[in-house]
C-alpha positions as CSV (number, residue, x, y, z in Angstrom):
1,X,34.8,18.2,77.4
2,X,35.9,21.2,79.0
3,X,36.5,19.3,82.4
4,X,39.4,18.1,80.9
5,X,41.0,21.2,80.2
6,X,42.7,22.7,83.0
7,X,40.7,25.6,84.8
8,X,43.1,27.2,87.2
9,X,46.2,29.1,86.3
10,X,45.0,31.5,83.5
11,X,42.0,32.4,80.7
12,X,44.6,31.9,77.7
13,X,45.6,28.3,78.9
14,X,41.7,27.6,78.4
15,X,41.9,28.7,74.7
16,X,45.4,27.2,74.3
17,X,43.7,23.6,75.5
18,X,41.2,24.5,73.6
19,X,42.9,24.7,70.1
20,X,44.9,21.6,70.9
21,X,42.3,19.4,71.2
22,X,40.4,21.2,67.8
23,X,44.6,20.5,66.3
24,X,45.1,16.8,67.7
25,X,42.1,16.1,65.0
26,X,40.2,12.4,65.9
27,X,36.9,14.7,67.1
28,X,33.5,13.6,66.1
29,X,31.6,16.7,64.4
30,X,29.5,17.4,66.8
31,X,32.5,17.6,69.4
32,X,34.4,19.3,67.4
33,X,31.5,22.0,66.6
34,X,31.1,22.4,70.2
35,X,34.7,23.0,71.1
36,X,35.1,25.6,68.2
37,X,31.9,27.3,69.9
38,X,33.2,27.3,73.3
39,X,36.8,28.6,72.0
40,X,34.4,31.2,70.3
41,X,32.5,32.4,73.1
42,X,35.7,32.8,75.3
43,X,37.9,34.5,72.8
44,X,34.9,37.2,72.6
45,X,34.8,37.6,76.2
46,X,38.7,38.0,76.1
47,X,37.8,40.6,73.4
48,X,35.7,42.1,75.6
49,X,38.1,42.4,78.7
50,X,40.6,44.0,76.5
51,X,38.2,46.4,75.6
52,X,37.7,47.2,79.3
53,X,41.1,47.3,80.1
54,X,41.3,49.5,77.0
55,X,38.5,52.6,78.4
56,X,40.3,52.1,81.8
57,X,43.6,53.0,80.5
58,X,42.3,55.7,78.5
59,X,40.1,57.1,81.4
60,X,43.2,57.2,83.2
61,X,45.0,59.0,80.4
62,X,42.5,62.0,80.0
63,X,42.2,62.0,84.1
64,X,46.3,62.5,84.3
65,X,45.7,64.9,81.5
66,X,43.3,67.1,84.0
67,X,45.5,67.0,86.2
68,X,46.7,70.8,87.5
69,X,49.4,71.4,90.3
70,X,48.7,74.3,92.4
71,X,51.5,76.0,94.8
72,X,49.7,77.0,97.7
73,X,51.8,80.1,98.1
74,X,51.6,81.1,94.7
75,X,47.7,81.1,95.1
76,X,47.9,82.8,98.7
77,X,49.9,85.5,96.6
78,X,47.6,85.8,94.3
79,X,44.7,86.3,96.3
80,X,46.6,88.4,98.4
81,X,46.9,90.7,95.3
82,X,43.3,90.8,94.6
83,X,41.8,91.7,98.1
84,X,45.0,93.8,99.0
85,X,42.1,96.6,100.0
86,X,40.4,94.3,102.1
87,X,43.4,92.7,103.7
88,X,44.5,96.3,104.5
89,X,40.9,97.1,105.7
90,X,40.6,94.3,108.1
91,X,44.1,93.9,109.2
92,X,44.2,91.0,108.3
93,X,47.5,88.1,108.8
94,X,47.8,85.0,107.1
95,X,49.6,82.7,109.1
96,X,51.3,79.6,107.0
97,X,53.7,78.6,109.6
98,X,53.8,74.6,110.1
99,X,52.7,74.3,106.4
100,X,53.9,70.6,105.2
101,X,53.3,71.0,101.9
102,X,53.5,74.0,99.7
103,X,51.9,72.2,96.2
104,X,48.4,70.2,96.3
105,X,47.0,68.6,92.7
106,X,43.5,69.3,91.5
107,X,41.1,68.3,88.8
108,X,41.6,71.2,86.0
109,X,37.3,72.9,85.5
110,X,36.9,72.6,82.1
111,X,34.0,75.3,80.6
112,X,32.0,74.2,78.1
């Protein structure tokens, strides 16, 4: 029975055809029992793919969410600040000439 339904431009057209044909009545029992399975099975695996779309977006929520710019002078500066005696020590330079890019985006550590 399913040959007759239209496999190629999308999932919901399967369950569309699917309901028409339960609609347009004039099914035995039996076909009619194994067209409500089939519509069944693939509204559960559509129920199951919008679950999985679901954990992807929210994934992608809670990554944005960890999200943390850094400005890479602002963190030169500060270590700068903290080793000051050592910099001073040493003599040492930091050279950021030719820098393309003063900000960089990392994953925020979380402690538990």
């Amino acid at each position: 029975l399913l040959h007759h339904i239209p496999q190629s431009s999308c999932s919901g057209s399967k369950y569309y055809g699917l309901t028409e044909i339960l609609q347009d009545g004039g099914n035995d029992p039996g076909t009619s029992s194994i067209l409500m399975n089939d519509l069944v099975t693939n509204v559960r695996r559509l129920d199951e793919v919008i679950l999985d779309l679901n954990n992807i977006l929210n994934v992608k929520d809670v990554m944005h969410e960890l999200k943390e710019k850094i400005l890479i002078t602002d963190l030169l500066s500060t270590i700068r600040k903290s080793i000051r005696h050592m910099i001073d020590e040493q003599n040492v330079t930091f050279n950021l000439y030719g820098l393309q890019i003063d900000e960089i985006y990392s994953l925020k550590i979380l402690y538990a």
